[in-house]
N, C-alpha and C positions, 0 to 999 in steps of 0.2 A: 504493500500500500504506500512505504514512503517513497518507493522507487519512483510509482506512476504518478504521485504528485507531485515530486522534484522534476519529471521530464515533463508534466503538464507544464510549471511555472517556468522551464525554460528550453519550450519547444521551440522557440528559433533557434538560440546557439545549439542546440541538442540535434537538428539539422545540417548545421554546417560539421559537427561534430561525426555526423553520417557519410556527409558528402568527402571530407576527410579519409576515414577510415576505407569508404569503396575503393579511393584511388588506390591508397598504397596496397590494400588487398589483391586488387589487377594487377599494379607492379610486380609485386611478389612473387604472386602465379606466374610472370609471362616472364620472370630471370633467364631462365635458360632460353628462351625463345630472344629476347635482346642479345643476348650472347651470340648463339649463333649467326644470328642475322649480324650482325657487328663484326662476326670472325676474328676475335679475339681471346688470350688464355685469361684466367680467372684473374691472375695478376694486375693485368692491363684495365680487363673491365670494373676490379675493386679500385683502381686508380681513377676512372672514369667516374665512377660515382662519388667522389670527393666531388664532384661540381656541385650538388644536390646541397653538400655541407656550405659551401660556399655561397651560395644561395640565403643557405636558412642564418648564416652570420650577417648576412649585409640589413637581417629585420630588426636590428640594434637601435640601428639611426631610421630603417625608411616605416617600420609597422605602426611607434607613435604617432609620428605627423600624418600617415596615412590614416590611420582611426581618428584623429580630431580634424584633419582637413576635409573626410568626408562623410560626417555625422554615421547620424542613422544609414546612410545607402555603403558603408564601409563593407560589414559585414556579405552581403548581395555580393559588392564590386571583388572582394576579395574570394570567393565561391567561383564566379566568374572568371578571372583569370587564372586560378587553377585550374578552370575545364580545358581555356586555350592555351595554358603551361605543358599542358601533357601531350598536345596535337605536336610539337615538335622530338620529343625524344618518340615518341610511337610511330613516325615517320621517318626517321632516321637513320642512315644504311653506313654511314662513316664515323668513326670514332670522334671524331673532334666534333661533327654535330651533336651527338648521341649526350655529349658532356657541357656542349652549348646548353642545349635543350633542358638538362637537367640542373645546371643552373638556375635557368628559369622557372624550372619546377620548386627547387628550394626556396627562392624567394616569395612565389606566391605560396608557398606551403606555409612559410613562418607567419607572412602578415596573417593568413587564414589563421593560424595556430595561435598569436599575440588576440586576434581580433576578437573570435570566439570565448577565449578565457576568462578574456576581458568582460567581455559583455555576460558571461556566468555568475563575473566574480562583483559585478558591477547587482546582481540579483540576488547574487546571498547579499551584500549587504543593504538590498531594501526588504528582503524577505526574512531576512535573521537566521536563513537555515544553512546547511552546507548543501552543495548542490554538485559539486567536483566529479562525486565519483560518477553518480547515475550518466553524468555526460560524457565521461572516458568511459563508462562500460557500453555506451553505447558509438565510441569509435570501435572497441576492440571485438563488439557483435559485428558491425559491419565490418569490418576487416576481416575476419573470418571468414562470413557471408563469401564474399568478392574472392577470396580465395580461393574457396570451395567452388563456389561457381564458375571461375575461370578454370579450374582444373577441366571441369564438364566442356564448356566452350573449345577448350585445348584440343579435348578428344575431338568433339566434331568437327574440328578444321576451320573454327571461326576465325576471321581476320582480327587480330591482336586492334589493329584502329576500328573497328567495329566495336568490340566490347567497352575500349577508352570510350569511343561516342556513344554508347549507350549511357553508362554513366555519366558522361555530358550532358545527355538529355533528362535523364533524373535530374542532376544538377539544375539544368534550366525550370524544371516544374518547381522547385522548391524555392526558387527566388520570392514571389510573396508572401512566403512566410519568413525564409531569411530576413527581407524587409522591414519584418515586425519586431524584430530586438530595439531593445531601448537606445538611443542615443548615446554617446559618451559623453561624462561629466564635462560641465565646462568651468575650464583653469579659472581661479577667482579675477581679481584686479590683481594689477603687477603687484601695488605695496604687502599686498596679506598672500603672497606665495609661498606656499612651502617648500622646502628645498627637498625633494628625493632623500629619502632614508636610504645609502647604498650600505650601511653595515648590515641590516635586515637585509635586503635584497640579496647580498652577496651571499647570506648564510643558508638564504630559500635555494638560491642556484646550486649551492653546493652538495645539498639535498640531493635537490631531484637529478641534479647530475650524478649521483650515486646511483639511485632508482634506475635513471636510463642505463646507466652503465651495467648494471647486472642485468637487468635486461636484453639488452643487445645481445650480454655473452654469456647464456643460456639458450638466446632462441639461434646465436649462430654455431656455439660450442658443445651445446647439449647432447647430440647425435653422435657428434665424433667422438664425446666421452663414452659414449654408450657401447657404440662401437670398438674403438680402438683401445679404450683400457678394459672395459668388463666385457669383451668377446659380443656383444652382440650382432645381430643382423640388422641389413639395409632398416626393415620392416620398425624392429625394435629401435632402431637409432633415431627413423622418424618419430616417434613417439614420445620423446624429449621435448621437443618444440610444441608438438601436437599441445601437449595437456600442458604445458607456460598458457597459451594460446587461451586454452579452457578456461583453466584454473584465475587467470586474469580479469578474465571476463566476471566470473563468478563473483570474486574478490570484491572486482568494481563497484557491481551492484550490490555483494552484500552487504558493503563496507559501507554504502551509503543510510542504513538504519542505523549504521555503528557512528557514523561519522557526525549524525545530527542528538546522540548522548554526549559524546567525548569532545573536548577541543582538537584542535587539529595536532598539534600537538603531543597530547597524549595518542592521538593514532598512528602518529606516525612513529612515537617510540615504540609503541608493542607492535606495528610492524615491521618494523626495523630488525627486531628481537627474533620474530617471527621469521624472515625472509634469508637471516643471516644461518638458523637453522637449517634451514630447507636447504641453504649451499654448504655447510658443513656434511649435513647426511648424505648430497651427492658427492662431494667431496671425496666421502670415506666408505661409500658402499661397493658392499661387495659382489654385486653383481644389479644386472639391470633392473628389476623390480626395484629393488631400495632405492637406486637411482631416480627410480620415476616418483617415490613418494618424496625424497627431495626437491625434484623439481616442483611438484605440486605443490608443495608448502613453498615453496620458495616465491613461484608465480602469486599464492593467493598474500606474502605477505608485501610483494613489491608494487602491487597494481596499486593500489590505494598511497604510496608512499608522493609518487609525483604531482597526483591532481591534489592533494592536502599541503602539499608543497604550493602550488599553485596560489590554491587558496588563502592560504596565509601570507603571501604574497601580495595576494590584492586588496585583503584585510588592513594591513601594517600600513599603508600608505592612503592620502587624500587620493578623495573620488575623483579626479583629474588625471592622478599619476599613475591609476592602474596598469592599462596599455603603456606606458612606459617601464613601469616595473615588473609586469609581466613579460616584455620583450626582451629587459636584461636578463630575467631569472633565464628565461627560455632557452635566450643564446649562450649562456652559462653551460646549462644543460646540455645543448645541443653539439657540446665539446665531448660531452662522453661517449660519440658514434665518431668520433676521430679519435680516442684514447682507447678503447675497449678492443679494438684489431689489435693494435702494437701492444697493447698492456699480455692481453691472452695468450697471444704471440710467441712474445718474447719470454712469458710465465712456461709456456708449453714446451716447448725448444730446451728451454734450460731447465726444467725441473717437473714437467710434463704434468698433465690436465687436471692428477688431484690436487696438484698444489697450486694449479690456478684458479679452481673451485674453492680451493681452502683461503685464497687471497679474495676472493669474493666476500665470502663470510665474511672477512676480517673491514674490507671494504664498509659493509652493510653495518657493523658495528661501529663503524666513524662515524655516523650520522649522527648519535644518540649525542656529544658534545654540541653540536653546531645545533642540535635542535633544543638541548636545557639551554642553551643562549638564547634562542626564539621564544621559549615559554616566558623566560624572564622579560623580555621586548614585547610581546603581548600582551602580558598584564599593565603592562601602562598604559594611560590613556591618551591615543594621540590629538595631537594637539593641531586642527583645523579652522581656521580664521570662518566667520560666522559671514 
């Protein structure tokens, strides 16, 4: 029941939220299909997708001014150019396009990413509730979804820009209600400005850039641990990532009854507790089943870690400076899908995959500082010129 009211009171962002998760669910399914058609080795095309990061950095400077320069129609315009963000890498047959093209996607990805949060974060506080998770559990349903079903599409020989424009055309149905998100706060008079709280901010990024980072190196690591240290098969390897995938989802949503008891804070520590677990027992299992009840706890306790990050985020700062400090925290975060390769990497090579699951864990255990610093910054009351 708290799910369906939290996505009643913010069914626009919880839209773009959608429209989000279908893309990169199609991306994902059609990897190997970009690959080929690219004719490049794995090397080359994980180099190529650094454009995507390059992208989502440059929403530092361009996602605030884009949210107050274009009110209410931000949200829409930013939906909008992610549909024509993806018609370049889905058509593209040469490397150095393919990385163009995905530039482009990262940047409309982030404002998408800054805009929506915003405009969540910009509802919990006229509503008083927490609303974070229900709206990430509802990218990480659709991203599934899109996965699933491009798998299906894969089989019958669908054209790869066929499927991108179909969810173009979803996309395009959902603008009027996109439309319907609130406005972004407007900055008072120059003299009663507040200046951006960046020690909060910096403490939210560092957060959820933990979050993403265990993240990432689970849903790209998890397989090859299953596989290559505990003997399992293709079959069993996939099933690492599979139930992250689940178990996330689940978290999302359940986390959202949890999330409107507790402050953010306190959820983020017992998931924090919770998720460092869950990489500990894969960590040290000894064979694939244990593995996969690691991942599982692991997934349900990481999903809730970044939208509470989020959240807090937009809480701690004047109703102006959301989309600004949700853009930092973001691009903070967004360093962990450029750390999480070389960190695994270089953990696996030199000391091999338990001890990079075990540096997980230990990872997932740093937050709990940076977040008794946040409890303490919350309890104050901030201080907004009337």
């Amino acid at each position: 029941m708290a799910i369906l009211s939290a996505l009643r009171l913010t069914r626009a962002p919880g839209a773009a939220f959608m429209v989000m998760g279908l893309y990169w669910g199609v991306f994902a399914a059609h990897v190997p299909v970009f690959r080929d058609r690219l004719g490049v080795d794995d090397a080359l095309f994980g180099t190529l997708l650094l454009g995507s990061s390059l992208g989502l950095l440059s929403t530092l400077w361009l996602a605030p001014k884009f949210d107050q320069g274009l009110g209410r129609a931000a949200l829409p315009a930013a939906a909008a150019l992610l549909a024509l963000a993806w018609v370049a890498p889905s058509l593209a047959v040469a490397p150095m396009a393919f990385a163009l093209g995905m530039v482009g996607v990262g940047m409309a990805s982030g404002l998408l990413d800054v805009v929506m949060n915003a405009r969540v974060s910009q509802i919990e506080a006229r509503s008083g509730r927490s609303l974070m998770n229900a709206n990430h559990g509802l990218f990480s349903l659709a991203y599934g979804l899109a996965a699933l079903a491009s798998g299906m599409t894969r089989e019958a020989g669908l054209p790869m820009i066929a499927v991108f424009g179909g969810v173009g055309l979803l996309a395009l149905g959902l603008m009027p209600l996109l439309s319907r998100a609130p406005a972004p706060a407007v900055a008072p008079e120059e003299g009663g400005a507040v200046r951006l709280p960046l020690w909060p901010v910096m403490l939210c990024g560092i957060v959820v850039m933990i979050a993403f980072l265990s993240e990432a190196t689970v849903e790209s690591w998890s397989a090859l641990h299953i596989e290559r240290t505990l003997g399992g098969g293709a079959a069993q390897g996939a099933l690492g990532p599979a139930l992250l995938g689940v178990t996330m989802t689940l978290g999302r949503f359940g986390g959202q009854g949890l999330a409107e008891r507790l402050s953010e804070t306190a959820v983020i520590r017992v998931a924090a507790l919770v998720s460092a677990t869950g990489a500990a027992i894969a960590a040290t299992a000894p064979g694939p089943m244990v593995a996969y009840l690691g991942f599982a706890v692991t997934g349900l306790g990481i999903s809730v870690i970044g939208p509470m990050g989020l959240a807090l985020a937009g809480r701690m700062v004047a109703p102006h400076q959301r989309s600004q400090a949700i853009a930092r925290v973001a691009v903070i975060a967004f360093c962990a899908f450029l750390i999480a390769p070389v960190l695994m990497g270089g953990l696996s090579e030199a000391f091999g995959l338990r001890a990079a699951f075990g540096a997980v864990a230990v990872l997932l255990l740093m937050i709990l500082p940076p977040v008794l610093a946040l409890r303490r910054r919350a309890a104050a009351p901030l201080a907004v010129p009337a």
